[in-house]
Kinemage of the C-alpha trace (Angstrom):
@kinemage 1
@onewidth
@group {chain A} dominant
@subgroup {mainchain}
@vectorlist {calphas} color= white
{ca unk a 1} P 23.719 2.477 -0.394
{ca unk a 2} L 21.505 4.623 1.905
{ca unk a 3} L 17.849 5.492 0.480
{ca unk a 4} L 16.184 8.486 1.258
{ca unk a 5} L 12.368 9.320 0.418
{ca unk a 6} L 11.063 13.074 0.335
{ca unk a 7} L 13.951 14.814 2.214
{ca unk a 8} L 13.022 18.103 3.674
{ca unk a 9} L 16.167 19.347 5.571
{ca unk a 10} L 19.976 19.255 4.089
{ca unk a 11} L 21.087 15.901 3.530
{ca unk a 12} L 24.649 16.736 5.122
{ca unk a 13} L 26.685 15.897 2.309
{ca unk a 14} L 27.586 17.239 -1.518
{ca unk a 15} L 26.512 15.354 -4.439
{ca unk a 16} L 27.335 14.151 -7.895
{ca unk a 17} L 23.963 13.227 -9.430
{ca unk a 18} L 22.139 12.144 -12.308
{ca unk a 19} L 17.807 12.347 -12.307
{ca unk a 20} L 15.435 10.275 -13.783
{ca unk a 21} L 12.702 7.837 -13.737
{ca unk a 22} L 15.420 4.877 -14.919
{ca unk a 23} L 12.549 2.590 -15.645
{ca unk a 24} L 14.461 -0.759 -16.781
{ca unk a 25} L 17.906 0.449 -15.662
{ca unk a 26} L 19.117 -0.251 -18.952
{ca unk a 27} L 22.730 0.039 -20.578
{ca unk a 28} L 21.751 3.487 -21.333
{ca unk a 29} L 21.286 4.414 -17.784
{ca unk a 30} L 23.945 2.433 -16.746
{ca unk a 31} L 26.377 4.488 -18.723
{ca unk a 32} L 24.842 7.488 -17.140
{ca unk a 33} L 25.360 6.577 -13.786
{ca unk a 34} L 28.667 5.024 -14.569
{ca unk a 35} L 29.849 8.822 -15.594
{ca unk a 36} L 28.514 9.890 -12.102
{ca unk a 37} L 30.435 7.292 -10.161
{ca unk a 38} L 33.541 8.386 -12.011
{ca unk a 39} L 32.811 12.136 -11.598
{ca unk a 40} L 32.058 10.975 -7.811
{ca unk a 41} L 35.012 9.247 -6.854
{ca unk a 42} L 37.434 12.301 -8.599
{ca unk a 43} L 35.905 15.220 -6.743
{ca unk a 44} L 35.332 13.316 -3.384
{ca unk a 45} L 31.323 13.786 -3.541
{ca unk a 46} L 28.783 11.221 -2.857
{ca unk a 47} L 27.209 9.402 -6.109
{ca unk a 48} L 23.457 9.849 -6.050
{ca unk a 49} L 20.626 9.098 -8.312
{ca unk a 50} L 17.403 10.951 -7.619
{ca unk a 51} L 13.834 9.864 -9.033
{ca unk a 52} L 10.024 9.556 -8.167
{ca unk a 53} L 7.351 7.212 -7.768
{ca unk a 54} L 4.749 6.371 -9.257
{ca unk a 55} L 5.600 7.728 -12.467
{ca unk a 56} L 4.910 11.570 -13.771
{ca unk a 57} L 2.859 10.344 -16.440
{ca unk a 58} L 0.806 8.356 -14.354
{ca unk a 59} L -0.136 10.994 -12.325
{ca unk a 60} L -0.406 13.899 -14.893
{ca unk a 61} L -2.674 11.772 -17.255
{ca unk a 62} L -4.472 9.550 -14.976
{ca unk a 63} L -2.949 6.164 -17.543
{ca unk a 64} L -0.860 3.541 -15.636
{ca unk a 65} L 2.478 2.766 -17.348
{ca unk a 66} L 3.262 -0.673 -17.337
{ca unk a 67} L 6.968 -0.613 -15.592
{ca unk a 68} L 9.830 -2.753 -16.667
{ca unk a 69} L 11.245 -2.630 -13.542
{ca unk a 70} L 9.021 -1.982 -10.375
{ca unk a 71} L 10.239 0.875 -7.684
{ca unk a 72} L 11.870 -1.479 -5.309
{ca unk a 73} L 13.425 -3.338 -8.360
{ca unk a 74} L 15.415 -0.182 -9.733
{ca unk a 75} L 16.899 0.922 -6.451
{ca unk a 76} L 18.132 -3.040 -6.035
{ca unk a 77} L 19.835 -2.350 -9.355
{ca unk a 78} L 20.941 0.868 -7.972
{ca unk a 79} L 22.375 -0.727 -5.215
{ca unk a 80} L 23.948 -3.321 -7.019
{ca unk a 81} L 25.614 -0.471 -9.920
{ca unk a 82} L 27.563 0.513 -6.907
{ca unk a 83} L 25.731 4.055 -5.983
{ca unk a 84} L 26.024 5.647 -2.232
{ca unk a 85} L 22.685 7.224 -2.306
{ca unk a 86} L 19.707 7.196 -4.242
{ca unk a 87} L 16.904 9.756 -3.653
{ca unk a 88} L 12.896 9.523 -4.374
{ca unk a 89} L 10.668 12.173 -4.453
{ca unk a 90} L 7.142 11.171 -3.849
{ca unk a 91} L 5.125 12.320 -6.903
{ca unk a 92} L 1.951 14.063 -6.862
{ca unk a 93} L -0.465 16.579 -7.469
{ca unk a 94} L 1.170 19.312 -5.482
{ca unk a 95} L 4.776 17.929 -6.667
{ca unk a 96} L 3.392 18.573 -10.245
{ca unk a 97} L 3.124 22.022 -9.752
{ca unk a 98} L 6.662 22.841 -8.474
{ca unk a 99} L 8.258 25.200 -11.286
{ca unk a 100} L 11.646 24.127 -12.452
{ca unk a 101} L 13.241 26.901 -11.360
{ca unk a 102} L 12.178 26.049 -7.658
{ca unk a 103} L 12.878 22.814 -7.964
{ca unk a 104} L 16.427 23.678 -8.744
{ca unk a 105} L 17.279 26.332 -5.993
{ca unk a 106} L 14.500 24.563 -3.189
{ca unk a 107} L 15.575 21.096 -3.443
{ca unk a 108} L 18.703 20.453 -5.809
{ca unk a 109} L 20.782 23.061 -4.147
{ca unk a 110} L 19.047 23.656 -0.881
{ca unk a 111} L 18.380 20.100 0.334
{ca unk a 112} L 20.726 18.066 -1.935
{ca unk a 113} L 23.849 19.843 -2.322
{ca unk a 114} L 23.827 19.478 -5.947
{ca unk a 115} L 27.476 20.072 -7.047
{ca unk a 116} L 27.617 17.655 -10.086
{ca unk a 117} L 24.788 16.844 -12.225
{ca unk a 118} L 24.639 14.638 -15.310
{ca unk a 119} L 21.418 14.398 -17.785
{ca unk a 120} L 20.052 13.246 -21.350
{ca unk a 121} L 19.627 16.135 -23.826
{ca unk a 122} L 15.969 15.957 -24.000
{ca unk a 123} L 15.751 15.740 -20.236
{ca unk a 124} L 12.752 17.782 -18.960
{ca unk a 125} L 11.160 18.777 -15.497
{ca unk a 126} L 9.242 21.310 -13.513
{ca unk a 127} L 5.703 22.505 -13.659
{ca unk a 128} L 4.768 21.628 -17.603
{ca unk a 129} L 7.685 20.225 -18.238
{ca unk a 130} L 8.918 24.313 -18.783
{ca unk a 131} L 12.667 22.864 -17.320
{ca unk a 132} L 15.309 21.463 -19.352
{ca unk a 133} L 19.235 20.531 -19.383
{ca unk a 134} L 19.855 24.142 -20.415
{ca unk a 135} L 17.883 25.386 -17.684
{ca unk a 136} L 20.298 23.538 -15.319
{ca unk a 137} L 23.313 24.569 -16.783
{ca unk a 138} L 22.291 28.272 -16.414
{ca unk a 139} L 21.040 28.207 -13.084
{ca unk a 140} L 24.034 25.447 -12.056
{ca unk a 141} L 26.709 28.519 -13.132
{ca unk a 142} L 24.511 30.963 -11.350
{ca unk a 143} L 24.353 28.526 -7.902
{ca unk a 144} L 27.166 26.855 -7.850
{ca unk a 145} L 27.159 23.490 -9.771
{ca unk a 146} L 28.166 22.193 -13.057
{ca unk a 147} L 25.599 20.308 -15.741
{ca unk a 148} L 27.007 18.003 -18.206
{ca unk a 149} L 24.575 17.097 -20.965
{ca unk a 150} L 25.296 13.392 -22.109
{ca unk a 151} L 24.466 12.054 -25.250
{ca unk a 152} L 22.185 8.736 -25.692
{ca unk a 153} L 23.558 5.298 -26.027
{ca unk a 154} L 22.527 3.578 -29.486
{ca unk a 155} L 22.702 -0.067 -30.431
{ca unk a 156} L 22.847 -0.780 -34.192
{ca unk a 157} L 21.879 2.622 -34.688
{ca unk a 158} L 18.686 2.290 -32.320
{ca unk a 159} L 18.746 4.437 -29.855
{ca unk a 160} L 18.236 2.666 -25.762
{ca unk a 161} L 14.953 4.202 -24.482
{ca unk a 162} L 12.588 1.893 -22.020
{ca unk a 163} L 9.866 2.548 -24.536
{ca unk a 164} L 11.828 0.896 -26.904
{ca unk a 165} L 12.455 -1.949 -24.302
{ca unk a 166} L 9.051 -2.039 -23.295
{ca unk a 167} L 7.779 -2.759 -26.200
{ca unk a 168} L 10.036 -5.483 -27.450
{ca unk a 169} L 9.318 -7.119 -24.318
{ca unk a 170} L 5.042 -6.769 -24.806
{ca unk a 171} L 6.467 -8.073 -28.535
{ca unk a 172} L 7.667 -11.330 -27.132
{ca unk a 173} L 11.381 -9.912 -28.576
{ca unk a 174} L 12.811 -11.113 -25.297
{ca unk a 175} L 16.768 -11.666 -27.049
{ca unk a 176} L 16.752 -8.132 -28.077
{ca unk a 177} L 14.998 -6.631 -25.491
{ca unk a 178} L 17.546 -7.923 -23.079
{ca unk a 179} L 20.420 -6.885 -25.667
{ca unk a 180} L 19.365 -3.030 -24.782
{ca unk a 181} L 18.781 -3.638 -21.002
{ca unk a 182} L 22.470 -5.120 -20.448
{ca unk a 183} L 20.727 -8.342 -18.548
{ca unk a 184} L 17.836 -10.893 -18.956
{ca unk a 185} L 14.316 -9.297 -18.026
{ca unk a 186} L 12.811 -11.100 -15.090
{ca unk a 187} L 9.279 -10.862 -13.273
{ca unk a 188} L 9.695 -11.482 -9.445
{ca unk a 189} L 6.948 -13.016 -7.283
{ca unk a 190} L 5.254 -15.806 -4.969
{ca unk a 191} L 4.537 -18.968 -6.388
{ca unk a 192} L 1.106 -20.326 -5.804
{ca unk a 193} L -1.033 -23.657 -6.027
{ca unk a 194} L -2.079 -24.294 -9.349
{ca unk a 195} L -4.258 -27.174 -10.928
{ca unk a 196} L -1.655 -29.474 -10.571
{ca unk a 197} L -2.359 -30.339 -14.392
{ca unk a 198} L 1.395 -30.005 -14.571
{ca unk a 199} L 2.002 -32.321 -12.151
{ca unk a 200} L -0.658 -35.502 -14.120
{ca unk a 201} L 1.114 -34.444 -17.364
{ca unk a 202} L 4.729 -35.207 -15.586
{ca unk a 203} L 5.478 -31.676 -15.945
{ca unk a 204} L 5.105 -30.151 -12.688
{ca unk a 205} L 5.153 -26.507 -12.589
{ca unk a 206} L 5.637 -23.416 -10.216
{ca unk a 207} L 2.570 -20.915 -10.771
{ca unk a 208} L 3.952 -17.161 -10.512
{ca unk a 209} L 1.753 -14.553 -8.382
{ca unk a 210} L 2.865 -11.029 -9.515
{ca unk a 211} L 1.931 -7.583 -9.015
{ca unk a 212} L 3.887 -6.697 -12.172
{ca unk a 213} L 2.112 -4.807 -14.917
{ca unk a 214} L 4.352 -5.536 -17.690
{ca unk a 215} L 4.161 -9.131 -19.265
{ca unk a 216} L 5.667 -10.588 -22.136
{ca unk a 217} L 3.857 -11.566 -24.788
{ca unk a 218} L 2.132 -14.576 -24.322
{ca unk a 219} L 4.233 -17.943 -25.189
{ca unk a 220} L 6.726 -20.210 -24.091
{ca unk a 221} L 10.303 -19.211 -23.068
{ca unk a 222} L 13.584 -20.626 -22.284
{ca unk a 223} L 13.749 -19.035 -18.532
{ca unk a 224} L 16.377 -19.186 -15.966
{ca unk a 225} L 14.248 -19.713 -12.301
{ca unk a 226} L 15.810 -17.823 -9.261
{ca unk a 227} L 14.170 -19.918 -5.933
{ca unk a 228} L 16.173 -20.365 -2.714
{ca unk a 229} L 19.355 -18.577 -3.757
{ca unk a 230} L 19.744 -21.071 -6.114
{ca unk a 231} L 19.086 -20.788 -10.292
{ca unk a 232} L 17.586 -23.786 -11.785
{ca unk a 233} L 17.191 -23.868 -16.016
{ca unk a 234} L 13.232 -24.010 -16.709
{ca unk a 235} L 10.557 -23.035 -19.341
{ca unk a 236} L 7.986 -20.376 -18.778
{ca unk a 237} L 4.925 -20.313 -20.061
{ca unk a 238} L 2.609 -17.489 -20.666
{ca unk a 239} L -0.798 -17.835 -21.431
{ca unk a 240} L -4.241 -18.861 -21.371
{ca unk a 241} L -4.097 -22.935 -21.631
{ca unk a 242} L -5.993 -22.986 -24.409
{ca unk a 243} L -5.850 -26.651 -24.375
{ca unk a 244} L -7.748 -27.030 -21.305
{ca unk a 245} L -10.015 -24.535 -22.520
{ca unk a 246} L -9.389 -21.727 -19.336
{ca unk a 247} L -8.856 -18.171 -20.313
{ca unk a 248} L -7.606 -16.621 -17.356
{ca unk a 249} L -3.519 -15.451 -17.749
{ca unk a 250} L -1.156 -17.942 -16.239
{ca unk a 251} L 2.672 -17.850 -15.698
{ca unk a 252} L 3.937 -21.268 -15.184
{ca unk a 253} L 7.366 -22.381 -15.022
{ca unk a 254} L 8.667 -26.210 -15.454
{ca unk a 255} L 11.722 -26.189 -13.662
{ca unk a 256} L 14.399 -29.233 -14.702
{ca unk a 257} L 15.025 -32.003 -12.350
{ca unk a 258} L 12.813 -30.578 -9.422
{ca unk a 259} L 9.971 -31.495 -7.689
{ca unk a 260} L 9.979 -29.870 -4.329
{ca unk a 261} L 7.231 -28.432 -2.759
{ca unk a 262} L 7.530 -24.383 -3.307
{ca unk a 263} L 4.167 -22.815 -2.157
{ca unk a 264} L 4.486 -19.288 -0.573
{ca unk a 265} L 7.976 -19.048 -1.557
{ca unk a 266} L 9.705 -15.587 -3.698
{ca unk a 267} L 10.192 -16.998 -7.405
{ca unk a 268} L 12.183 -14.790 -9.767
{ca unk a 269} L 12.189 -16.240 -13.541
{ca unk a 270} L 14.654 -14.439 -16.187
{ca unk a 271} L 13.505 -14.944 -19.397
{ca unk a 272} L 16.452 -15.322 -22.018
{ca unk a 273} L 14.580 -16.182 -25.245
{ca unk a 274} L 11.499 -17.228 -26.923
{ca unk a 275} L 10.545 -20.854 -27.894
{ca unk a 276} L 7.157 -20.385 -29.852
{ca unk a 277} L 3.595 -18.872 -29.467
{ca unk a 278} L 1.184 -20.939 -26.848
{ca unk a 279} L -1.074 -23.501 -28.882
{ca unk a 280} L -4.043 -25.354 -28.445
{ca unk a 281} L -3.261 -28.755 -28.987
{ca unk a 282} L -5.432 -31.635 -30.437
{ca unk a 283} L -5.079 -33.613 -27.047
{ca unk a 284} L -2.974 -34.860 -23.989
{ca unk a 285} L -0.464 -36.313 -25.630
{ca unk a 286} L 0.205 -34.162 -28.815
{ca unk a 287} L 0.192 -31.135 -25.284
{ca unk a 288} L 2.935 -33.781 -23.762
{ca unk a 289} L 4.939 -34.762 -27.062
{ca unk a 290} L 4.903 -30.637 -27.512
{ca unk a 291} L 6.500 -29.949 -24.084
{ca unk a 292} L 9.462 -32.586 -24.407
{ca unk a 293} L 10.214 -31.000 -27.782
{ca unk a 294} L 10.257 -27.641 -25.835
{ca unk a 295} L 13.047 -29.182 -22.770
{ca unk a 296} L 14.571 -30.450 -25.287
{ca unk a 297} L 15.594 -27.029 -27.091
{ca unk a 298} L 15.920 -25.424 -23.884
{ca unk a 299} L 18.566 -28.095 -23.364
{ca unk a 300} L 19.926 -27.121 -26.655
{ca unk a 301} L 20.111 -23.498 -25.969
{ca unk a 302} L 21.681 -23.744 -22.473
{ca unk a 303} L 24.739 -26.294 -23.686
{ca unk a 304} L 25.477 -23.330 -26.680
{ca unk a 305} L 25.128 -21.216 -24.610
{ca unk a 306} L 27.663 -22.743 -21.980
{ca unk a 307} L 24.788 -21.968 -19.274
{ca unk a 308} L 25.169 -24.637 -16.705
């Protein structure tokens, strides 16, 4: 997949396209850019997604909008959904103020050889928000390419949004947060040296560095732990160690039959359900009696599971 970043001259090719921020490229997106591939590979046009970073809102309202999925995250997840390009369009001030209409005929048509384009019904775009998925199909008959306006994916009714995943995930409803996004939510990062209280308890952990905004709520989780191209079966938790009496946030993972040391190295944990809320204990051992009851229905989980 070839990434561009704020094109200014003809890309050289014609496009079938979808547009979006795709924040959690969930099963809703998915299906989205699913219909472009399809479209893609019948009219012999190149599959594209086209975004921005940061996000609109962030820059429009000055608030920071905790991201499911960080900018180099979603065009992994491009990559891997099989896509030949993917487009982003630095976001800012001056990008703001680009009417929809220019937008369209400026950059769609001018620079992307929009052919193809595929969008949500409450799509919007263009300075205050004045363009929509009618707009496009209008000016797409006018310039030369065709809009189709697809309708959103539900589960149970629900309709997919990243809102809605967002905040099941800031809920602690990991299971059904990861029912929407088509995959477990993970938070990617370096570990780092902890206290090694872990280690004295017998539960040695890997301490997670992130720049990620969004967290889930704190707790402990049954996790899956990406390290050295290899997935190990672990426990996360999230929280403040009440116990110990700290009350700084910590993301600590106790990963099963390993004790190797880790420091510096890229740790990616996918979180696949929630064991209980973090608790300050009475003492060591009640902490320690709490723990082995925790690996224990981790255990329990990954053998129903068939997760091996």
């Amino acid at each position: 997949m070839e990434l561009l970043i704020d094109p200014k001259e003809n890309i050289g090719r014609q496009v079938c396209a979808t547009i979006g921020i795709f924040d959690g490229v969930h099963l809703g997106h998915i299906s989205i850019i699913d219909q472009v591939k399809k479209e893609a590979g019948k009219s012999g046009l190149s599959s594209c997604v086209i975004t921005f970073n940061p996000h609109p809102q962030q820059v429009l309202t000055g608030t920071k909008l905790p991201f499911i999925t960080p900018f180099e995250k979603r065009v992994r997840l491009f990559e891997k959904e099989g896509l030949d390009l993917t487009v982003c369009f630095s976001f800012n001030e001056a990008f703001s103020k680009i009417t929809a209409e220019s937008f369209i005929n400026d950059t769609l048509v001018n620079i992307l050889n929009i052919k193809k384009m595929f969008v949500g019904p409450d799509f919007v775009f263009g300075k205050n928000r004045s363009g929509n998925s009618e707009l496009l199909k209008k000016m797409g008959n006018e310039l030369g390419f065709e809009t189709t306006i697809v309708k959103p994916i539900t589960n149970r009714s629900d309709i997919i949004s990243s809102t809605t995943i967002r905040k099941l995930i800031q809920e602690g409803k990991i299971k059904e947060a990861n029912a929407y996004l088509g995959r477990n939510f993970c938070l990617e990062g370096v570990i780092i040296e902890g206290e090694k209280r872990g280690r004295i308890l017998g539960f040695p952990t890997a301490n997670l560095k992130t720049d990620w905004d969004l967290l889930p709520k704190p707790g402990v989780y049954i996790t899956l732990c990406k390290l050295e191209n290899r997935v190990h079966k672990s426990i996360t938790n999230i929280g403040f160690r009440p116990t110990f009496g700290k009350n700084s946030l910590l993301i600590e993972s106790h990963i099963f039959d390993f004790n190797n040391e880790v420091y510096g190295k890229n740790l990616g944990i996918e979180f696949l359900n929630r064991l209980r809320d973090e608790k300050k204990f009475d003492g060591i051992d009640e902490l320690k009696k709490a723990i082995s009851d925790d690996i224990m229905t981790a255990n329990k989980y990954f053998d129903d599971n068939l997760i091996s």
